[in-house]
C-alpha positions as CSV (number, residue, x, y, z in Angstrom):
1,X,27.8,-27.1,2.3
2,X,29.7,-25.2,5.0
3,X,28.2,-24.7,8.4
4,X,28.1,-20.9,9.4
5,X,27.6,-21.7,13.1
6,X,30.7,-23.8,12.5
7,X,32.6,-21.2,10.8
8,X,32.2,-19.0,13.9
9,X,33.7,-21.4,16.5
10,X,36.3,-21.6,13.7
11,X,37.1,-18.1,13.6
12,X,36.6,-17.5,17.5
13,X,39.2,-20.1,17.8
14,X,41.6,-17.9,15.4
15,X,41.3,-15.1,17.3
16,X,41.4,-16.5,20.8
17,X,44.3,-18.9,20.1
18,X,43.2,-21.8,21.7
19,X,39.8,-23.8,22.3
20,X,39.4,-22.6,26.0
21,X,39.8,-19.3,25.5
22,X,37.1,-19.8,22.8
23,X,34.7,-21.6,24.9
24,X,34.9,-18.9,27.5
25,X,33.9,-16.4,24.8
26,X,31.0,-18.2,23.3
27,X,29.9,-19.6,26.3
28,X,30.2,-23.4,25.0
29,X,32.5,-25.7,26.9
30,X,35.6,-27.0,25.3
31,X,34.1,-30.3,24.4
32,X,32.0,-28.2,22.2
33,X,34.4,-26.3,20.5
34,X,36.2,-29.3,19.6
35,X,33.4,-30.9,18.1
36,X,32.7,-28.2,16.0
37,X,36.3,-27.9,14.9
38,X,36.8,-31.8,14.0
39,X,33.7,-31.7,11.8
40,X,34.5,-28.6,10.0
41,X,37.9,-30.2,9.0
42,X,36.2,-33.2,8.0
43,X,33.4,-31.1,6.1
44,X,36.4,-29.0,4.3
45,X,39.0,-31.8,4.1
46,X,41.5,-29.5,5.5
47,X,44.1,-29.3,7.9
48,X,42.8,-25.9,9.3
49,X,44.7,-25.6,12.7
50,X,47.7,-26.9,14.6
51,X,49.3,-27.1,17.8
52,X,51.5,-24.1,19.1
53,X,52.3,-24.7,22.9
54,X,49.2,-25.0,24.4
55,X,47.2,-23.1,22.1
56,X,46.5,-23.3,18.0
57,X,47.3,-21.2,15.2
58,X,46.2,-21.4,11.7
59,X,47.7,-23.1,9.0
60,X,47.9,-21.8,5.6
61,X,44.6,-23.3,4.5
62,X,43.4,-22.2,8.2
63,X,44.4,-18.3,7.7
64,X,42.8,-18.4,4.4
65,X,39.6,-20.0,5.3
66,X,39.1,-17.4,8.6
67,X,39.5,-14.2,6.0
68,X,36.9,-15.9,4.1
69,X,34.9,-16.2,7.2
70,X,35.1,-12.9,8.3
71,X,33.6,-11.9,5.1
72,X,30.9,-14.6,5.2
73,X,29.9,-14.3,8.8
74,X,29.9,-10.0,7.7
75,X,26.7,-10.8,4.8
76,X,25.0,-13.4,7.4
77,X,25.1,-10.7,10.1
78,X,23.5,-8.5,7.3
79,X,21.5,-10.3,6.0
80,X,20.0,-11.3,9.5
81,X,20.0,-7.0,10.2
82,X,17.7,-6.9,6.8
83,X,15.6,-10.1,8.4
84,X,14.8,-8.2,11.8
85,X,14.5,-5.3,10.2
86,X,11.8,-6.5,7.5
87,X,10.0,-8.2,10.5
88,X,9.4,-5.6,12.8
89,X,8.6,-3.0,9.4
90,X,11.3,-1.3,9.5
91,X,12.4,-1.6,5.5
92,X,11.8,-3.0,2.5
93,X,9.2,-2.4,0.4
94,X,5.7,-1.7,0.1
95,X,3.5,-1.5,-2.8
96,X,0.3,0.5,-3.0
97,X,-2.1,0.9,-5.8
98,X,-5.0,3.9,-6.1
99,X,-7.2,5.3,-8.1
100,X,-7.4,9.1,-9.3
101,X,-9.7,10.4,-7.1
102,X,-7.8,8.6,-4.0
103,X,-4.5,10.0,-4.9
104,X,-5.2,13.8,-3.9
105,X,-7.7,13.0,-1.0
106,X,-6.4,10.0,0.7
107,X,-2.9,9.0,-0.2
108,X,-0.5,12.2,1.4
109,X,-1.8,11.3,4.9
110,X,-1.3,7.6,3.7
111,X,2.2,7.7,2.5
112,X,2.8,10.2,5.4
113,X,1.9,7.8,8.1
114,X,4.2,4.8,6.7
115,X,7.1,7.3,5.8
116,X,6.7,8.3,9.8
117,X,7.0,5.1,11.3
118,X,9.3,3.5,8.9
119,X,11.2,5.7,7.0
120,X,13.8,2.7,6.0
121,X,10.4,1.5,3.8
122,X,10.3,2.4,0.2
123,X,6.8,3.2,-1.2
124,X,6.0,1.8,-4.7
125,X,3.2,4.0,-6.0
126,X,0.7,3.0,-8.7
127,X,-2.0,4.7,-10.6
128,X,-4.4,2.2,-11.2
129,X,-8.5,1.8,-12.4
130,X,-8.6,-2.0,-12.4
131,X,-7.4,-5.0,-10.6
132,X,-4.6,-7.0,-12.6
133,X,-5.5,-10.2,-13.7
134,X,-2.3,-11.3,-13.2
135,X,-1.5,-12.0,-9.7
136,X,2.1,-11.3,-10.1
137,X,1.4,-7.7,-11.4
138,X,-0.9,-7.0,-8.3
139,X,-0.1,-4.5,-5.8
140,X,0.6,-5.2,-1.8
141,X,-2.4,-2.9,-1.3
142,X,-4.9,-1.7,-4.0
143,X,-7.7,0.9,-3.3
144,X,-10.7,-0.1,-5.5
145,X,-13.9,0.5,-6.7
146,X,-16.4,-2.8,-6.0
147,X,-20.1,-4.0,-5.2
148,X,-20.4,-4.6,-1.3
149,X,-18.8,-8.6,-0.8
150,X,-16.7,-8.3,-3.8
151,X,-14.3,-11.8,-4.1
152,X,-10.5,-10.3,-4.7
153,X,-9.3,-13.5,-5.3
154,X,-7.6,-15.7,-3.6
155,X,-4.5,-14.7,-1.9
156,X,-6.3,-11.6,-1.1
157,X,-8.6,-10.2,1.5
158,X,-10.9,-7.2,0.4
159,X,-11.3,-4.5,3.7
160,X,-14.5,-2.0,3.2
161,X,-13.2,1.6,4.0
162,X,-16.3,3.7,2.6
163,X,-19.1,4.0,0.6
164,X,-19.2,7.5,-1.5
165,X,-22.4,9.0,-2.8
166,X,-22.4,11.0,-5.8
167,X,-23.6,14.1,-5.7
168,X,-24.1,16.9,-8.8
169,X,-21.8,19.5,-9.7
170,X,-24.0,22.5,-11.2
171,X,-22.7,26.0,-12.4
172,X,-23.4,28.7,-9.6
173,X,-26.1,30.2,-11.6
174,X,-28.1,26.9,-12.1
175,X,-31.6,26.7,-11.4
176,X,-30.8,23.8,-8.4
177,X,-27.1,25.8,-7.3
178,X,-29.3,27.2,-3.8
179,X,-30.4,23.8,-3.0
180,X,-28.9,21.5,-0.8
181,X,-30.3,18.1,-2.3
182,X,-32.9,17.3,-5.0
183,X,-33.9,14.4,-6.5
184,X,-31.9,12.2,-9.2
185,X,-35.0,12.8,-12.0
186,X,-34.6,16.1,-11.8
187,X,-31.5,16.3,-13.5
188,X,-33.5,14.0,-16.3
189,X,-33.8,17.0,-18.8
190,X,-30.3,18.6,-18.3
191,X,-27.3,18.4,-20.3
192,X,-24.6,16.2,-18.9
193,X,-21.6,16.1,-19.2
194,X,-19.7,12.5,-18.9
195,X,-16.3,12.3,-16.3
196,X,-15.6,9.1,-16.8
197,X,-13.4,8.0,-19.7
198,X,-13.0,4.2,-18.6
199,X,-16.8,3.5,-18.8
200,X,-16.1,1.5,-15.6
201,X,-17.7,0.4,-12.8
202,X,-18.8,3.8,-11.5
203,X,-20.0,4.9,-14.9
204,X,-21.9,1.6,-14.5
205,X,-23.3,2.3,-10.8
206,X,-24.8,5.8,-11.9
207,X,-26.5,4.9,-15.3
208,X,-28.2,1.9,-13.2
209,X,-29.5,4.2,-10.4
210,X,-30.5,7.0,-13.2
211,X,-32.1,3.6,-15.0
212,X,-33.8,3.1,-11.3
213,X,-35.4,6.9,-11.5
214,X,-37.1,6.6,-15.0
215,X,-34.2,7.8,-17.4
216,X,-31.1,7.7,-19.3
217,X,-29.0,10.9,-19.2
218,X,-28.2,12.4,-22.0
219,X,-24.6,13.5,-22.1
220,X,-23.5,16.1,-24.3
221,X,-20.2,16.5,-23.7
222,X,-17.4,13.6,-22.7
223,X,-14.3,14.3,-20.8
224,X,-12.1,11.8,-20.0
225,X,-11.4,12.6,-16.5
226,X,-12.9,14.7,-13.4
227,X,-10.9,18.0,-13.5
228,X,-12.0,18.1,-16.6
229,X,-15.4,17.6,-16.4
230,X,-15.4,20.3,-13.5
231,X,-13.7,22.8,-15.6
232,X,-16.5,21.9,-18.4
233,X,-19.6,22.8,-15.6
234,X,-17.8,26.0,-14.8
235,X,-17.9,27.2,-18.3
236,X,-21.6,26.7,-18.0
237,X,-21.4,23.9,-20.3
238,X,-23.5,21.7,-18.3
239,X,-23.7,19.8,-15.0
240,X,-21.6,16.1,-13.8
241,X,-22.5,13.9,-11.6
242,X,-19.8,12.2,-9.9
243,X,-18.7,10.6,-6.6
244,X,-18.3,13.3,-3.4
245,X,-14.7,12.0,-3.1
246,X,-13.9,13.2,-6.3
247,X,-15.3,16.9,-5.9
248,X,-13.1,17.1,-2.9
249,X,-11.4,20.1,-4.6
250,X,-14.2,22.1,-6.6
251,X,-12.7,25.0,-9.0
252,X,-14.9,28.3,-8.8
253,X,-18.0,29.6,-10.1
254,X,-19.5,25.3,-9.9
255,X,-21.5,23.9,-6.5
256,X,-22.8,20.6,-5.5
257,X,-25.8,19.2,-4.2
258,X,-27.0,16.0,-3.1
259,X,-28.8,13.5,-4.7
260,X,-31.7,11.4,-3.3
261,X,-34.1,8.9,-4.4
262,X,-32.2,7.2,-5.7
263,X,-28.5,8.2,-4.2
264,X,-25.7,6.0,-6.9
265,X,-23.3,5.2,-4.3
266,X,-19.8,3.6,-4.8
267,X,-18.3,1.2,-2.2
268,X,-14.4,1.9,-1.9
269,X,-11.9,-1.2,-0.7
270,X,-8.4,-2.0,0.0
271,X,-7.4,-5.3,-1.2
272,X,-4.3,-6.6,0.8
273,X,-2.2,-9.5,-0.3
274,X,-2.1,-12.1,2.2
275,X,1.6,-12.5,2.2
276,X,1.9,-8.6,3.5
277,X,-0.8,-7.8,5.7
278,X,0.1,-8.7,9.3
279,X,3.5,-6.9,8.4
280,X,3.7,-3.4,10.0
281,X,4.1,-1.2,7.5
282,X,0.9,-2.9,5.9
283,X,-1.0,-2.5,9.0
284,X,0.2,1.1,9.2
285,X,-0.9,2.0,5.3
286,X,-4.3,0.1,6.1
287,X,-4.9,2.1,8.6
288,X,-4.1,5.4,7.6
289,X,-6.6,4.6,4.4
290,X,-9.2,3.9,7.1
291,X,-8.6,7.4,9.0
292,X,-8.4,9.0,5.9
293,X,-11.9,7.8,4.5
294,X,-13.8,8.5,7.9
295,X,-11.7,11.9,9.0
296,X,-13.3,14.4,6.5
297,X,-16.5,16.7,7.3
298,X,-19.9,16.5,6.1
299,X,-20.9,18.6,2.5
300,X,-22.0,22.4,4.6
301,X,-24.7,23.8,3.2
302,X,-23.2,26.5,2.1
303,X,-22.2,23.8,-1.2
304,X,-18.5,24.3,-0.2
305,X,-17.9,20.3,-0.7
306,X,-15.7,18.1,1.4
307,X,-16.4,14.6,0.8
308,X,-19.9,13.6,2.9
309,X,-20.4,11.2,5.4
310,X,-16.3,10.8,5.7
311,X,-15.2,10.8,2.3
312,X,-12.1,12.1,3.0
């Protein structure tokens, strides 16, 4: 196997014309350059240069082998571009896995901040619910849905960002739309109306807490996804219950209000694979996930929601 550091006393030597004038260049002394020279001939089996006064010129093999160089020595420097430029962040790729709810809220000021500081980076965006089991179709970063302590797997490291309480979503003429909070059981006799087609984890977390206040809603209606749930409750249909992050954007004619004793809560994550996350874009996109989840405003009281206690 040919020796690039070789090849580039080699051409050096081409173009200067002689082994002095090559050491001066590189900074090596002629012994050096010699060297360097006898074993590449001996590594190639070729005559590659010969005696022309007191300089060298190429032979045929020699001429040929230098254009070869210069192409050679034109991917390494490349290719050694691409490797400071993938260490200090400034390309390649980075992919990031959400869920729904995170897309609208979270993921422009996300995508915003990477695109900012590295615009060489392409983004690889993925709409996900649930962790792969594969590790080979996992994402860089994945925003998740998890219990507090939550193992990712190994490879991965799991980074809280927020925890999101639920809150219900009533028509504005409902008999709780003045209130600010009320308590879980009192939405016991209402008709619900379900928002969330996986049957997941946060489908899970609510039917516990609703299972900790003495009942099991009854849900009349099921949509398969929050803006459609919403757009049920407006019609009048009947209320949802869903996290605060995902009411971020409420269509009119529906309020919110908070629920207490018990509040179902969901705890948000980003899992980072190991092999990414000291690299700066990965920093960057973990961060901007963390501003994002502790930058919005508390619910007012006026119902107008935006995402309490930092939702985003």
């Amino acid at each position: 196997m040919l020796d690039v550091h070789r090849l580039r006393v080699f051409r050096s030597v081409v173009a200067s014309g002689s082994v002095q004038a090559a050491a001066t260049n590189l900074g090596y002394t002629p012994s050096a350059v010699s060297q360097h020279l006898t074993a590449l001939q001996r590594e190639t089996g070729l005559t590659l240069l010969a005696k022309a006064g007191r300089g060298l010129r190429p032979t045929a093999a020699g001429h040929a082998l230098a254009a070869e160089a210069d192409r050679v020595l034109a991917r390494v420097g490349a290719a050694e571009s691409l490797i400071a430029d993938l260490r200090t962040g400034r390309t390649g790729t980075l992919s990031i896995a959400y869920f729904a709810s995170v897309g609208a809220a979270w993921m422009p000021h996300v995508v915003r901040s990477v695109l900012t500081g590295f615009p060489g980076v392409r983004l690889d965006l993925q709409l996900r619910e649930h962790i792969p089991d594969s590790r080979e179709e996992r994402a860089d970063l994945q925003v998740v849905v998890a219990g507090r302590g939550f193992d990712p797997g190994p490879g991965f490291t799991a980074h809280h960002l927020l925890d999101d309480p639920y809150v219900a979503v009533v028509p504005v003429g409902h008999r709780l739309a003045g209130r600010t909070e009320t308590d879980l059981v009192d939405l016991a006799d209402e008709r619900w109306v379900d928002n969330d087609f996986a049957r997941g984890w946060c489908r899970a977390n609510l039917l516990e807490a609703c299972t900790a206040a003495g009942f099991r809603p009854t849900f009349r209606v099921e949509a398969h996804d929050y803006r459609t749930a919403l757009a049920f409750v407006a019609a009048g249909i009947g209320l949802t219950v869903l996290p605060a992050l995902g009411a971020a954007h409420l269509p009119e004619g529906v309020t919110c209000v908070r629920l207490l004793r018990p509040t179902p809560t969901r705890s948000i994550h980003v899992v980072v694979h190991d092999a990414v996350e000291h690299t700066p874009a990965a920093r960057t996109a973990v961060a901007a996930l963390r501003d994002a989840a502790h930058s919005g405003p508390p619910l007012h009281a006026d119902h107008a929601l935006v995402a309490p206690d930092g939702a985003g």
